[in-house]
FITOR-354257 format. One line per 10 residues: their letters; for each residue z negated, y, x negated of N, C-alpha, C, O. Coordinates in Angstrom, 3 decimals. Layout:
# FITOR-354257
A> Z,Y,X,Z,Y,X,Z,Y,X,Z,Y,X; ...
//
This chain:
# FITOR-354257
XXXXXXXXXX> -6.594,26.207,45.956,-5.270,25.688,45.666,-4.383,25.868,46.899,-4.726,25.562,48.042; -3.372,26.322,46.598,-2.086,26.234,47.865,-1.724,25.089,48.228,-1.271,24.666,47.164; -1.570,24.124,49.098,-1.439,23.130,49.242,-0.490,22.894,50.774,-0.807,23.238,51.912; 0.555,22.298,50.375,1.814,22.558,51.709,1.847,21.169,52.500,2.183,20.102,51.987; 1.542,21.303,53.507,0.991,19.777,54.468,2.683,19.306,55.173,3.282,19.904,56.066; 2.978,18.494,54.682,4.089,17.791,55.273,3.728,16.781,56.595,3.010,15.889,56.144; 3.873,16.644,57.560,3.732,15.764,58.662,4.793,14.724,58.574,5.914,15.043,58.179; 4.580,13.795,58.833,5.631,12.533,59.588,5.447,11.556,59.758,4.217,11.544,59.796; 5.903,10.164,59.979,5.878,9.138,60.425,5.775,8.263,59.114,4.934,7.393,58.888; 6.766,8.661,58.331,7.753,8.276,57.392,7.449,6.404,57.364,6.779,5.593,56.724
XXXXXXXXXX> 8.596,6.433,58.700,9.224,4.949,59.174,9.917,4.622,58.880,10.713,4.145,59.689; 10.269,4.593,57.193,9.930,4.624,56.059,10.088,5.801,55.226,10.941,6.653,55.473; 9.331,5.866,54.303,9.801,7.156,54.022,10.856,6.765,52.988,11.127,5.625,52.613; 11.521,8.173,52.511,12.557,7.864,51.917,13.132,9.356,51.395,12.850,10.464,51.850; 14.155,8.967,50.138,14.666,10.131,49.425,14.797,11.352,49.636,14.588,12.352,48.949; 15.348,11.094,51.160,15.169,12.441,51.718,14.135,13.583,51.783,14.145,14.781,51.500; 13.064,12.536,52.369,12.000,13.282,52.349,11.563,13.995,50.821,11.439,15.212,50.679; 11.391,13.143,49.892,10.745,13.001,48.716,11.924,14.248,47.823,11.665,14.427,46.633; 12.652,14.721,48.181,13.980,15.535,47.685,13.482,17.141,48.901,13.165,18.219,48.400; 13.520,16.961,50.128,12.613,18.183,50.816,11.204,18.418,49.836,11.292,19.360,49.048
XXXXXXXXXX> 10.040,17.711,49.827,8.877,18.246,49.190,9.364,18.427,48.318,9.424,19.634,48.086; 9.968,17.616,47.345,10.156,18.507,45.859,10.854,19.735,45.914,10.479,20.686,45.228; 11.556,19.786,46.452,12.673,21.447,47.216,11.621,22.576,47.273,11.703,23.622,46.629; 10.696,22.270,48.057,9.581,23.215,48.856,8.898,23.243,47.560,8.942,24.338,46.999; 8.457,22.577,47.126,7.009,22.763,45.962,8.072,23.730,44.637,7.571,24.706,44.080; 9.360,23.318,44.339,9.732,23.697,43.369,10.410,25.587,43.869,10.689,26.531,43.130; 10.454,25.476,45.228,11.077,27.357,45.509,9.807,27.861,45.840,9.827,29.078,45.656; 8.603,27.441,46.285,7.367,28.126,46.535,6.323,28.343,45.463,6.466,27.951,44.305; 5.086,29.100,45.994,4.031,29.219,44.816,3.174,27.901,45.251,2.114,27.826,44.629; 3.376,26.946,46.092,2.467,26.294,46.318,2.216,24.860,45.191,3.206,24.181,44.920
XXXXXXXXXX> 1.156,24.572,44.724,0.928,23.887,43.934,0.941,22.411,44.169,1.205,21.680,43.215; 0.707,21.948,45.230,0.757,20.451,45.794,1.697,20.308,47.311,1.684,21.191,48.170; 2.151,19.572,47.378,2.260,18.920,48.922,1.793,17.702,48.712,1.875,16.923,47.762; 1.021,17.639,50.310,0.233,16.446,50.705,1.113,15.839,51.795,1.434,16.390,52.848; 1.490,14.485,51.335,2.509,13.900,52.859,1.219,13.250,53.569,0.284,12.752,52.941; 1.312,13.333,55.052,0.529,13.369,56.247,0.959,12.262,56.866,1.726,12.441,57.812; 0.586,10.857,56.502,1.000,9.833,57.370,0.756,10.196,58.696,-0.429,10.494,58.846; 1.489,10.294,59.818,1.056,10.006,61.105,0.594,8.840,61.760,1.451,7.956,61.751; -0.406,8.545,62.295,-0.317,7.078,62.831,0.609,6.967,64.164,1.385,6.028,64.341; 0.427,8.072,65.105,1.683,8.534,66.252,1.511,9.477,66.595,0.496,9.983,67.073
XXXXXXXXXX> 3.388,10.228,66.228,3.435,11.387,66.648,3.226,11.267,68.353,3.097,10.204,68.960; 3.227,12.874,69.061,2.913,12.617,70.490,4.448,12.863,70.801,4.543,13.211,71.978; 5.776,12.806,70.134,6.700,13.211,70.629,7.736,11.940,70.364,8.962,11.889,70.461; 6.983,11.166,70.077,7.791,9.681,69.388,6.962,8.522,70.203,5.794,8.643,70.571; 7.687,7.530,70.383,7.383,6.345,70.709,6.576,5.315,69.836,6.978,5.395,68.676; 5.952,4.727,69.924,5.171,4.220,69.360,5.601,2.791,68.962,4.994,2.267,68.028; 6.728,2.013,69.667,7.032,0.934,69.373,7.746,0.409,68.227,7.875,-0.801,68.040; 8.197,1.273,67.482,9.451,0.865,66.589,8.628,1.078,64.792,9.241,0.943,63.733; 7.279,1.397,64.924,6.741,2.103,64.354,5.939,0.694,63.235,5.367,-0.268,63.746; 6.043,0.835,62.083,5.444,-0.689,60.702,4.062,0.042,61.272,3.820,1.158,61.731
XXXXXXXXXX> 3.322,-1.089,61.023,1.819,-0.698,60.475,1.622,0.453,59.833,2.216,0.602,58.765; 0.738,1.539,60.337,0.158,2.479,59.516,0.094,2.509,58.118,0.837,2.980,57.257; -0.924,1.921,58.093,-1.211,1.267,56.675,-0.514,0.806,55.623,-0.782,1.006,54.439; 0.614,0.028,56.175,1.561,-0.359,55.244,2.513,1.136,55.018,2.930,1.425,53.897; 2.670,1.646,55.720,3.730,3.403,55.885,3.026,3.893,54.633,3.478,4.103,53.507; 1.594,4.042,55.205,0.630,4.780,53.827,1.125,4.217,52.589,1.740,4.976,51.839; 0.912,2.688,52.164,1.177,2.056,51.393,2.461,2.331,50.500,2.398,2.509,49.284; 3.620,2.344,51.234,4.930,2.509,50.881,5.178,4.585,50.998,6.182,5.135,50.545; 4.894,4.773,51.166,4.570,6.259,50.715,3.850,6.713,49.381,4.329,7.272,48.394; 2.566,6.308,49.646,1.993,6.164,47.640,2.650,5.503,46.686,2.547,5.853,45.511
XXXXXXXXXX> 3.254,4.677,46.986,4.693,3.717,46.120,5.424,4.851,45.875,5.154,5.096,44.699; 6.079,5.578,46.208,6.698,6.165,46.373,6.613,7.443,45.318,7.528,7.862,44.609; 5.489,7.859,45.399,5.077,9.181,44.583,3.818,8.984,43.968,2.985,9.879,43.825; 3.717,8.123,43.703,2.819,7.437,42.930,2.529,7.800,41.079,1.537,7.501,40.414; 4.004,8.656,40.560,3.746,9.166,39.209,4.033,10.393,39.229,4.599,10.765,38.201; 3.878,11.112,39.938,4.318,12.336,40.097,3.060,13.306,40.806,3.064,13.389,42.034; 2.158,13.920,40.148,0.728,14.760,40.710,0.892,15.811,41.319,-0.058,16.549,41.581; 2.457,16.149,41.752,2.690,17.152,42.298,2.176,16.902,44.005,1.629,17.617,44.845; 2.693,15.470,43.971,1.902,14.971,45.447,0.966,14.354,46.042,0.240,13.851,45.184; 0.563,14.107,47.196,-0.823,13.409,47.501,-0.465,12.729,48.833,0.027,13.389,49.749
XXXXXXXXXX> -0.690,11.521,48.934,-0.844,11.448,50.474,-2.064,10.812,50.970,-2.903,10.066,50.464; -1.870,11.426,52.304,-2.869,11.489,52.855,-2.982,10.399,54.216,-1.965,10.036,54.806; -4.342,9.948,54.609,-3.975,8.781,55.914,-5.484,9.630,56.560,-6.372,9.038,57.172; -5.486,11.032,56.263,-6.396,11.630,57.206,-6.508,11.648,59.154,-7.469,11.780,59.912; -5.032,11.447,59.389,-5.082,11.151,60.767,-5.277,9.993,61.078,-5.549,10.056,62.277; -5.332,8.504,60.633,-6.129,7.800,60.668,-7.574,7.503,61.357,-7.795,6.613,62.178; -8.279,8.212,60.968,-9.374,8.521,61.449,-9.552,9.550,62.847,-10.656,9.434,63.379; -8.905,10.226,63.296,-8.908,10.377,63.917,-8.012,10.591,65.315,-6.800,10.561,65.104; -8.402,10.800,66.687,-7.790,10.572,68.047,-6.389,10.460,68.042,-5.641,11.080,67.287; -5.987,9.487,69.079,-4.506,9.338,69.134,-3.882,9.665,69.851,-4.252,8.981,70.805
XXXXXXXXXX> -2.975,10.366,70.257,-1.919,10.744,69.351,-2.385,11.925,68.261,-3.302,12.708,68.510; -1.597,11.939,66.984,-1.952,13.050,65.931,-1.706,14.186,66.818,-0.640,14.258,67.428; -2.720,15.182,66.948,-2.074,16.417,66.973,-2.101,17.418,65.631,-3.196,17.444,65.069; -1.341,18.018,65.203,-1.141,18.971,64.347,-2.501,19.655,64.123,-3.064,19.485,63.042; -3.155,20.538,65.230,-3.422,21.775,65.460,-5.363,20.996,64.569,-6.115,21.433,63.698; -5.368,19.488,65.638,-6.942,18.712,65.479,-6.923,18.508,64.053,-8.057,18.535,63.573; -5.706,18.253,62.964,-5.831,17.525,61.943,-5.983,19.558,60.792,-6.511,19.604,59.681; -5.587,20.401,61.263,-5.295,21.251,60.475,-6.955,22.166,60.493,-7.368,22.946,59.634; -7.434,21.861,61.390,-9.070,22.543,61.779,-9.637,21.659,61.074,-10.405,22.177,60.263; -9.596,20.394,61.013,-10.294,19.218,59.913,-10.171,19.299,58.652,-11.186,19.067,57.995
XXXXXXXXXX> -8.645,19.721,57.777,-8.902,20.088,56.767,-9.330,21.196,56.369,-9.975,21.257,55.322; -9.110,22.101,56.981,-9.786,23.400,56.193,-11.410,23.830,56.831,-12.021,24.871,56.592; -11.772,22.897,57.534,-13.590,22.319,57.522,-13.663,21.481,56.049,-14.418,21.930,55.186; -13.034,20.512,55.826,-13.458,19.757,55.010,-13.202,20.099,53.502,-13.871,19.614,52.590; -12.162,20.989,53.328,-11.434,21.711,52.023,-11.259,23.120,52.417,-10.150,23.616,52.613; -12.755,23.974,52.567,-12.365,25.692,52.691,-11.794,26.313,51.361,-11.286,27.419,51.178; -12.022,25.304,50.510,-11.083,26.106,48.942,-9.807,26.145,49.174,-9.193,27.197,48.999; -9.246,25.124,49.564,-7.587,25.342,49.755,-7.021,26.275,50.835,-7.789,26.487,51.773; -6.117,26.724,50.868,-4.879,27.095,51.833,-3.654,26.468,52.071,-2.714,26.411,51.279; -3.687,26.174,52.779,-2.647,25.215,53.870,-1.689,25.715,54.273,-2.143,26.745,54.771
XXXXXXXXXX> -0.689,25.732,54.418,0.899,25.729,54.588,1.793,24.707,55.471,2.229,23.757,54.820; 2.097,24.736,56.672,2.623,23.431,57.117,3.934,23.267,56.700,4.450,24.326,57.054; 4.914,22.509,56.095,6.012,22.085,55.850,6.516,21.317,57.300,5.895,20.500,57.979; 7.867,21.890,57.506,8.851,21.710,58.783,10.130,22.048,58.751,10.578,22.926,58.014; 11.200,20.961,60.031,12.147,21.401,59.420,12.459,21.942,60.458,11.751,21.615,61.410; 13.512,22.888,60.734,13.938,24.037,61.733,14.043,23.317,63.543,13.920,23.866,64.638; 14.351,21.731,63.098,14.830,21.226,64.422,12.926,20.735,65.093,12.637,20.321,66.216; 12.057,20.974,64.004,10.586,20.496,64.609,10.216,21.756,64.939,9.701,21.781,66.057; 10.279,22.861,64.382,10.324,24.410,64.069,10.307,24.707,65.730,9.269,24.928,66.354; 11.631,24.668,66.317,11.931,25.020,67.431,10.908,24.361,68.871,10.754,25.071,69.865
XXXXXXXXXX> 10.459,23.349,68.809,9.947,22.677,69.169,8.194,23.188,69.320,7.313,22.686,70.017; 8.137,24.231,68.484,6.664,24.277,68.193,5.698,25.155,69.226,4.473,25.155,69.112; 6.427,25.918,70.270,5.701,26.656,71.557,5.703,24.995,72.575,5.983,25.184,73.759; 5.513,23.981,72.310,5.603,22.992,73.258,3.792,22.108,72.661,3.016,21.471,73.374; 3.678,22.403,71.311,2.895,21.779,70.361,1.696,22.043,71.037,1.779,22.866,71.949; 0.275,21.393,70.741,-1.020,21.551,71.776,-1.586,22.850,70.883,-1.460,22.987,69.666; -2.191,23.692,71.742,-2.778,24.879,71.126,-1.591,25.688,70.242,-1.903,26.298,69.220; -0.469,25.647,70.636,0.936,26.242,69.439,0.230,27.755,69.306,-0.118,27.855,68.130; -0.081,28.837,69.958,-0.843,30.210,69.682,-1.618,30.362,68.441,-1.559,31.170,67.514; -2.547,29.095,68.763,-3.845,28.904,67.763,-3.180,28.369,66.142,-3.831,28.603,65.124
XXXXXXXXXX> -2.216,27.849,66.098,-1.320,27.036,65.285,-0.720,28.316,64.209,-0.828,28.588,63.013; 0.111,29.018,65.674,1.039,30.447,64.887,0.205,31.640,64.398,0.531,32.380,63.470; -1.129,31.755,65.280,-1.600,32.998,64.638,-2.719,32.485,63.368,-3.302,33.419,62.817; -3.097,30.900,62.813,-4.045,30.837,61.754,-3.426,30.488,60.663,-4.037,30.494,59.595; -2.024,30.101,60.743,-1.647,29.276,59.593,-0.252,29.311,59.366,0.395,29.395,60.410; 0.541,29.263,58.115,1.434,29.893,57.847,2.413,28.883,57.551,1.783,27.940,57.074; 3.839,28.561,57.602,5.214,27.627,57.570,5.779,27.902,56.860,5.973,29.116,56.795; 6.463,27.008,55.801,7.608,26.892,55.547,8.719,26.182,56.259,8.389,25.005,56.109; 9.762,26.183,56.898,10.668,25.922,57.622,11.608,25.736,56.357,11.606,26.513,55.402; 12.426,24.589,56.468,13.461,24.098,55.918,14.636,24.089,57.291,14.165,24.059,58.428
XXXXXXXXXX> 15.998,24.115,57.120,16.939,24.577,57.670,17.643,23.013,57.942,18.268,22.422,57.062; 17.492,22.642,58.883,18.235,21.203,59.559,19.313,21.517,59.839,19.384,22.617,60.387; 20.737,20.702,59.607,22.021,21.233,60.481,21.890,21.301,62.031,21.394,20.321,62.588; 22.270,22.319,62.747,22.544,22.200,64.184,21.308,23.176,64.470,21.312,24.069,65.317; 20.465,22.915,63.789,19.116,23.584,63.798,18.658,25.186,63.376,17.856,25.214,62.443; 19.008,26.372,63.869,19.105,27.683,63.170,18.051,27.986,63.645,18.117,27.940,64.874; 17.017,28.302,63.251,15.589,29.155,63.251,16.164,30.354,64.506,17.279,30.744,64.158; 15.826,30.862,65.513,16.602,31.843,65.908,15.066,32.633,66.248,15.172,33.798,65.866; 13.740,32.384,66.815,12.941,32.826,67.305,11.654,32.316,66.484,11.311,31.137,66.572; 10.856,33.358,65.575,9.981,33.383,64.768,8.723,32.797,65.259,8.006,32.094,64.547
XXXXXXXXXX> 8.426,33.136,66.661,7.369,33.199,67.723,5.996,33.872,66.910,4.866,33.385,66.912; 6.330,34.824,66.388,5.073,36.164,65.679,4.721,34.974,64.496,4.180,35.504,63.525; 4.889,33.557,64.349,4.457,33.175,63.133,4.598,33.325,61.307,5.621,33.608,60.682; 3.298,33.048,60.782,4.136,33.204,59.523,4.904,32.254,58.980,4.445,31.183,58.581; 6.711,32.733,58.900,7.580,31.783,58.404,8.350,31.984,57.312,9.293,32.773,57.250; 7.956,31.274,56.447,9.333,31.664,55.535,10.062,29.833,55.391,9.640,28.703,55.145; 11.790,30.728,55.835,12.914,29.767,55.863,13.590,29.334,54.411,14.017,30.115,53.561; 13.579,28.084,54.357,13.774,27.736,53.409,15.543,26.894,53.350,15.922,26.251,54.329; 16.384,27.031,52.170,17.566,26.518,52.323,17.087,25.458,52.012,16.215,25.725,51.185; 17.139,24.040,52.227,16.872,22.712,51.251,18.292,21.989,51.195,19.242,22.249,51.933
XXXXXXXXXX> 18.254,20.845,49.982,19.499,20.074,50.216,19.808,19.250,51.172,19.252,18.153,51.120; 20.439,19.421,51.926,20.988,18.935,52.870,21.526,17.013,52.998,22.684,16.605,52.914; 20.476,16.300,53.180,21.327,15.067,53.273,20.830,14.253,54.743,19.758,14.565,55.263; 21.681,13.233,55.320,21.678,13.073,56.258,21.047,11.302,56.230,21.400,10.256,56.774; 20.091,11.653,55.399,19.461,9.927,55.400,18.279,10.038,56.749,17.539,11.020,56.815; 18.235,9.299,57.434,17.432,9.001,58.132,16.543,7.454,58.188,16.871,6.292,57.946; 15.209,8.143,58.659,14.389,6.387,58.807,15.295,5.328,59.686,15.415,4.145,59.370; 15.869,5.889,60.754,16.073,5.230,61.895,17.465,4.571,61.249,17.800,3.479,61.708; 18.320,5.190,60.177,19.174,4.710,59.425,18.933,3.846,58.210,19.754,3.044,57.764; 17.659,4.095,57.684,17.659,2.767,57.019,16.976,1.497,57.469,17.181,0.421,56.909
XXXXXXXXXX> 15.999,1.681,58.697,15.126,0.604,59.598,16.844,-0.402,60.291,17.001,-1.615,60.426; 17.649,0.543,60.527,19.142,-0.277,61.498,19.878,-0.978,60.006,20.206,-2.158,60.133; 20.149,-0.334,58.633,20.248,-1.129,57.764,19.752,-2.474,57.407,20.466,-3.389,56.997; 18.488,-2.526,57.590,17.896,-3.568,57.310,17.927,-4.525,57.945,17.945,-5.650,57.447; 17.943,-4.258,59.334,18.298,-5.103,60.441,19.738,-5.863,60.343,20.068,-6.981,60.738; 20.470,-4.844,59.673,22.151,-5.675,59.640,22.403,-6.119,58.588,23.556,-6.143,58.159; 20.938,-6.765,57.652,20.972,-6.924,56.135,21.815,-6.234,55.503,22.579,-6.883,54.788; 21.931,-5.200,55.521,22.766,-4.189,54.662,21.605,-3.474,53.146,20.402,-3.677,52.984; 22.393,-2.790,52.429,21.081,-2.351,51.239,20.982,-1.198,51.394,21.688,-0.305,51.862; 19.523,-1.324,50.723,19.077,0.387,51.262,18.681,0.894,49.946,17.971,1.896,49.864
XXXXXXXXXX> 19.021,0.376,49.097,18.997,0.863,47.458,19.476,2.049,47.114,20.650,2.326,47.360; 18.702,2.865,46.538,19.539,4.644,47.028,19.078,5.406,47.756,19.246,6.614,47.587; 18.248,4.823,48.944,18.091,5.550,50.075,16.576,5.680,50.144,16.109,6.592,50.826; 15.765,4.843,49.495,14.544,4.966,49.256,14.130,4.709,48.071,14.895,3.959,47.465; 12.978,5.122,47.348,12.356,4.789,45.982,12.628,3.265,45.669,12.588,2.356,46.497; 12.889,3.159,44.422,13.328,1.444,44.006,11.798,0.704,44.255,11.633,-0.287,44.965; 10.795,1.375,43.551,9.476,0.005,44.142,9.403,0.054,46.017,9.274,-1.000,46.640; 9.494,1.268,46.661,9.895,1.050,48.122,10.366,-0.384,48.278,9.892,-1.500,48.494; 11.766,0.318,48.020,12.757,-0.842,48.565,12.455,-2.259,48.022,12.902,-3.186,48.698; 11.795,-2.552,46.953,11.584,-4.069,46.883,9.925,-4.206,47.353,9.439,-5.337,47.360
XXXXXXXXX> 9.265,-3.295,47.655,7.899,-3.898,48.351,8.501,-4.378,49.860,8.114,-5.299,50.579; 9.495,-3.490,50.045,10.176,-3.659,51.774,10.508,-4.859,52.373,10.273,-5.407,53.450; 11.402,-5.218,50.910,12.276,-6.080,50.839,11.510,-7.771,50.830,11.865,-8.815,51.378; 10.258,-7.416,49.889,9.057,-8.546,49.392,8.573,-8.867,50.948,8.451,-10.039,51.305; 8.409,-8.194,51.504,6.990,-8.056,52.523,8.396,-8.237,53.862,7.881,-7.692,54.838; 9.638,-8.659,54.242,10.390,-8.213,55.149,9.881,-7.657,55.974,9.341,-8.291,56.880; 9.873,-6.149,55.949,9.714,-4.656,56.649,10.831,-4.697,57.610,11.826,-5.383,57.375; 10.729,-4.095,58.528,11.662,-3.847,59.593,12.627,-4.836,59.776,13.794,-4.444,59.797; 12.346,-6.393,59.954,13.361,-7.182,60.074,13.619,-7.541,61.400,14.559,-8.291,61.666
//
């Protein structure tokens, strides 16, 4: 099975995201995307960050009727900080039937000769790149990429975590059972 590995935090996740994978799964041949809870990225701070677990939680909420997706709390288990390169040798040990695809967006894209082992990264395994504003793909680095247009919206976690904080609503901005497990459980207050 083709299977397109999305990475993130998703501190919380939200429409955005869930509007990118469907973008990617619906212009590609790939049959699933798997969202990749991070427990911590190595390029992010760790403080501002819900419980793992609960992220996982409110992520399967999320796409919970829809089999196009899967998520995953495979980095979980292992060393911290996530690296990309440790979690992508683990699945295709543990799933040699599938092929893997990393899902990214142009502004992580650029970023990726900085990534641990980035060589080993570009020459085994192949990208889709989605197109961030400000963000233009300019240097391939010999990887396999194909650039993707996606819809463009400017929701961010860090914009709905500061919502919540100024009791403002975030209805819209994330899945409706999201937003009232969020809301149940006061998430980011």
């Amino acid at each position: 099975m083709k299977i397109g590995l999305y990475f993130g935090s998703f501190n919380p996740i939200h429409i955005g995201h869930l509007i990118i994978a469907s973008h990617v799964i619906n212009q590609t041949d790939l049959q699933q995307v798997w969202l990749i809870v991070s427990p911590q990225n190595p390029f992010k701070q760790e403080g501002g960050l819900l419980n793992e677990y609960h992220r996982l939680h409110l992520a399967q909420l999320a796409i919970e009727d829809d089999s196009r997706f899967r998520v995953s709390d495979i980095e979980f288990k292992m060393p911290r900080p996530s690296y990309t390169i440790d979690t992508m040798v683990y699945l295709q040990e543990k799933y040699p039937q599938h092929e893997f695809t990393i899902i990214m967006g142009s502004d992580s894209f650029q970023n990726l000769p900085k990534w641990k082992n980035a060589a080993l990264l570009m020459s085994n395994y192949s990208f889709i790149v989605y197109n961030r504003p400000g963000y233009t793909v300019t240097d391939m680095y010999e990887a396999r990429v194909r650039i993707l247009d996606a819809p463009l919206l400017t929701i961010s976690a860090t914009h709905i975590r500061n919502s919540i904080q100024a009791g403002k609503s975030i209805r819209y901005l994330v899945p409706e059972k999201v937003r009232v497990y969020i809301e149940e459980n006061n998430y980011y207050k």
